[in-house]
C-alpha positions, 0 to 999 in steps of 0.5 A: 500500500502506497499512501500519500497526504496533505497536512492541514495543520498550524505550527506544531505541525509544520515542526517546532520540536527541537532536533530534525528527524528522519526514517532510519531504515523502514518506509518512505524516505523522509527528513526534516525539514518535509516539504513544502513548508516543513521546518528543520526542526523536529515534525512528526512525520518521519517517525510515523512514516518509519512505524507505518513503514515497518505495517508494509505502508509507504507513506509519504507526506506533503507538509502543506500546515502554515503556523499560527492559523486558525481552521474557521477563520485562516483556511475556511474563512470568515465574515464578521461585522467590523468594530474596533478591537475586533482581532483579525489575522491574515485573511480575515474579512470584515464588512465596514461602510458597505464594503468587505475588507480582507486583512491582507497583513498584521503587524503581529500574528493575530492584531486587534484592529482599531483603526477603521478599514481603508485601503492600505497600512493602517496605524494599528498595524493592519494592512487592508485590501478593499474588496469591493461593494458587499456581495449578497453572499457576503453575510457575516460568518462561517464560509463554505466552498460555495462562497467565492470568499471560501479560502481566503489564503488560499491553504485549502486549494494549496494542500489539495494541489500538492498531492492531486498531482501525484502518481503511484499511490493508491490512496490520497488523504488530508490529516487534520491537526489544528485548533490553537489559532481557533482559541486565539480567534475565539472559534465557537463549538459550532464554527470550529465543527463546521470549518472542519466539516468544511475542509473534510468536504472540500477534500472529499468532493475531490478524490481525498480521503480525511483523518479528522485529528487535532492538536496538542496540549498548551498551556498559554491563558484560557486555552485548555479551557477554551479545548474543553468547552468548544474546540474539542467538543466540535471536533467531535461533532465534526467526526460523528458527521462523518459516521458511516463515511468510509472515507473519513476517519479519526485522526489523532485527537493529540490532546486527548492522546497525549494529555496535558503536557508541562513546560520545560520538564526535565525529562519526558514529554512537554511543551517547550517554554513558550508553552505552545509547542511540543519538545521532541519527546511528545513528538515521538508519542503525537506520531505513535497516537499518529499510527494508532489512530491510523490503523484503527481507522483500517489502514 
């Protein structure tokens, strides 16, 4: 079984551990930094690739995760009513004066915006792209495919593109991992289920085949809670959708998996101290959660 996959992910899944991995011996040869948009530092796809290799499974990964996004709001996209402070992040959409503003720069990962849209660098550190008269279809909330605002970074048609084209494999998936941009942005249960849903959707209409997972602990402010009264529970939702679907299963629930993780233990498994990202010892055992999830999904 050859087996190729499109990550839907944020930075713990581009690779913020801290010393590169690589397959020694079994599956697909693999070394981080994996492509296109993987780092040097520590993913966990080599390491999965090596135990799925030792199954008799060639996997091989596109690393299409982009750091600091949001499911709802970076990949699906989002309509909100403008008011000062309202946060926005690289492809947010707003509507202001009859008009919808797309985000197009942010001082910062995720900026407060107080400063009235107009065209251009703004003095609270937000660069707006006027879009234009509001469309009918401009109405304030989730986007899904059939809106022309769907994608608004363009991450979604990016993952699909960088395996539709590959030959060899018998099967195509997308791994979905992601959920601490969505605290950040404040995505509700039932955004976070439907941007999921979404995603998964866009994917299947195409020949693609999804593991519906999510990321791992952290411990900045408010964010295991915000996991545990929203983005969890709408991961959940958006995976008993999916029931009696062959072609979707789930993922690695990372959070779930592994559990919480302390910053900066001394030895063992945690976050590093930003308290955001995994260090190499939770690496290896999100990529075993990885495998699990995996195989009891049929693989």
């Amino acid at each position: 079984m050859r087996i190729i996959a499109a990550i839907v992910g944020q930075s713990n899944e581009v690779g913020s551990g801290v010393a590169s991995d690589f397959t020694p011996a079994y599956g697909c040869p693999m070394r981080d930094p994996v492509g296109p948009n993987g780092s040097t530092a520590r993913s966990m796809w080599p390491y999965l690739s090596e135990m799925l290799g030792r199954k008799g499974i060639w996997f091989t990964v596109k690393n299409t995760a982009v750091g600091s996004t949001s499911a709802a709001h970076s990949w699906c996209g989002y309509i909100r009513t403008w008011s000062s402070g309202v946060l926005v992040a690289v492809g947010s959409y707003v509507l202001s004066g009859g008009k919808t503003w797309k985000c197009t720069g942010a001082s910062t990962t995720v900026n407060a915006s107080t400063v009235t849209p107009a065209a251009g660098l703004q003095a609270d550190g937000v660069t707006w792209s006027e879009l234009g008269a509001s469309l009918g279809t401009d109405t304030v909330g989730l986007l899904s495919e059939s809106n022309p605002r769907f994608d608004p970074n363009g991450y979604i048609s990016t993952a699909f593109n960088s395996i539709t084209g590959a030959v060899g494999y018998d099967e195509k998936w997308c791994f979905i991992s992601i959920g601490q941009g969505d605290k950040t942005m404040g995505t509700v249960r039932a955004d976070y289920a439907a941007a999921l849903i979404n995603i998964t959707n866009y994917m299947l209409s195409r020949g693609v085949k999804v593991a519906i997972g999510f990321t791992c602990a952290g411990n900045t402010a408010g964010l295991d809670a915000w996991y545990q009264s929203e983005l969890i529970p709408g991961w959940s939702d958006a995976v008993v959708n999916f029931n009696g679907n062959s072609s979707v299963i789930r993922g690695a629930n990372l959070r779930i998996a592994l559990g919480p993780l302390v910053t900066s233990p001394a030895t063992g498994p945690g976050v590093q101290s930003d308290n955001l990202h995994m260090n190499d010892a939770a690496y290896k055992l999100a990529s075993e959660a990885w495998r699990d999830a995996l195989l009891a999904g049929g693989w």
